[in-house]
TORTIFI-145989 format. One record per residue (C-alpha): residue in one letter; x, y, z. Coordinates in steps of 0.001 Angstrom, whole numbers, plus 500000, padded with zeros to 6 digits. Layout:
AXYZ...
END
This chain:
X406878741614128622X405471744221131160X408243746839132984X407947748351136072X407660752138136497X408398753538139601X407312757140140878X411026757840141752X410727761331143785X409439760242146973X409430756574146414X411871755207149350X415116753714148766X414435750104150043X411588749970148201X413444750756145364X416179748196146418X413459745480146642X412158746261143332X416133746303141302X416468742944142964X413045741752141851X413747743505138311X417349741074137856X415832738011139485X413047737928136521X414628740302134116X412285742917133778X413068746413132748X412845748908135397X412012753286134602X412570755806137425X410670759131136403X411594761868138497X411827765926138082X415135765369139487X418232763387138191X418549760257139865X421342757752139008X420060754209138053X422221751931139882X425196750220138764X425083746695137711X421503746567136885X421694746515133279X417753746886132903X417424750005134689X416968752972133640X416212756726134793X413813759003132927X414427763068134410X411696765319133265X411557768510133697X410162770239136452X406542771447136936X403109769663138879X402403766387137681X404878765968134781X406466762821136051X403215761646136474X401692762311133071X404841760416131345X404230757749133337X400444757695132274X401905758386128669X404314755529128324X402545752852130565X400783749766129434X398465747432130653X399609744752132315X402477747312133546X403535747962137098X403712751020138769X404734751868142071X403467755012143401X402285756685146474X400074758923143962X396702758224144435X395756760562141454X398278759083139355X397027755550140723X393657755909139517X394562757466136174X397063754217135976X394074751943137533X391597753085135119X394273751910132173X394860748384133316X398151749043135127X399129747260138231X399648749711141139X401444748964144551X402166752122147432X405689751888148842X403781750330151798X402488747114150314X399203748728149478X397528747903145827X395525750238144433X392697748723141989X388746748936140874X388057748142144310X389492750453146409X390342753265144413X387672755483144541X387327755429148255X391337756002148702X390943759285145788X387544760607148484X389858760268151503X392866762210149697X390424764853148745X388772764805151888X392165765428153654X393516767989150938X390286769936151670X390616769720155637X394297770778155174X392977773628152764X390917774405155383X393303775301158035X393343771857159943X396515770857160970X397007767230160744X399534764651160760X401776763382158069X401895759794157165X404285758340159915X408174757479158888X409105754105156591X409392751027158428X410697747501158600X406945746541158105X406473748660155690X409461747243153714X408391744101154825X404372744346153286X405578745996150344X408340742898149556X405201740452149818X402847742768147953X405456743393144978X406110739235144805X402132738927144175X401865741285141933X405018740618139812X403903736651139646X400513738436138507X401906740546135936X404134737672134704X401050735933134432X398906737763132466X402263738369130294X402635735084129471X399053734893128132X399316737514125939X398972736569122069X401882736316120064X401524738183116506X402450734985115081X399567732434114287X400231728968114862X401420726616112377X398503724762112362X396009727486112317X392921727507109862X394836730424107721X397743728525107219X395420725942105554X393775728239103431X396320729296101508X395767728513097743X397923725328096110X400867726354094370
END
């Protein structure tokens, strides 16, 4: 079964809220990384909260580190999306946004582009406050990408072969 990982430091809280609901609807385990503590909430017995410790990018790399494909990850981290993209991970922005092949190159140029304007002395805007559309495009974003992920779950193949597999025949008489 896949988990969701979620970029917990600036992810915002009803995105989180929409993804522990989502988690005990379809029972799916849910991490938090964070450099700071934060409390996995009560009554959601498959949540949990991973604290690392603090320095650039170390909440990232364990999520790279402990991630699978097939995975979810929601993150506003386009780095960390295309590191996660390039591993088969599902990636969704807190604003209904999913990062894949497709698009992420172009979104990684435009961060760069920006970090190098800001580096540059340019003064420019922030991204503009969480909103009920926001909260609203992320709920529809998560559902199609959970029912993908459940999807591609499900197809996975067991370790087990069947019983009526061609090695099950082979086996000498006894």
């Amino acid at each position: 079964m896949f988990r969701i990982w979620i970029d917990a430091d600036a992810a915002p809280r009803d995105a989180k809220e929409l993804v522990y609901r989502a988690s005990k609807r379809l029972q799916v385990e849910v991490i938090l990384v964070a450099n700071q503590s934060i409390a996995a909430p009560e009554g959601y017995r498959l949540i949990r909260s991973v604290t690392v410790r603090d320095g650039a990018n170390v909440a990232d790399q364990y999520i790279v580190d402990h991630s699978s494909p097939g995975d979810v990850t929601i993150t506003a981290d386009v780095p960390l999306a295309a590191q996660l993209v390039a591993k088969k991970v599902f990636v969704l922005d807190p604003r209904g946004n999913v990062l894949d092949e497709s698009n992420i190159g172009s979104r990684l140029a435009a961060r760069d582009f920006f970090d190098a304007a800001r580096g540059a002395g340019m003064e420019l805007s922030g991204p503009q406050p969480y909103s009920p559309r926001d909260r609203s495009e992320f709920a529809s974003a998560l559902d199609r990408i959970l029912t993908k992920a459940s999807k591609l779950s499900s197809q996975k193949p067991s370790n087990v072969p069947p019983t009526d597999s061609p090695a099950r025949h082979d086996l000498p008489p006894q």
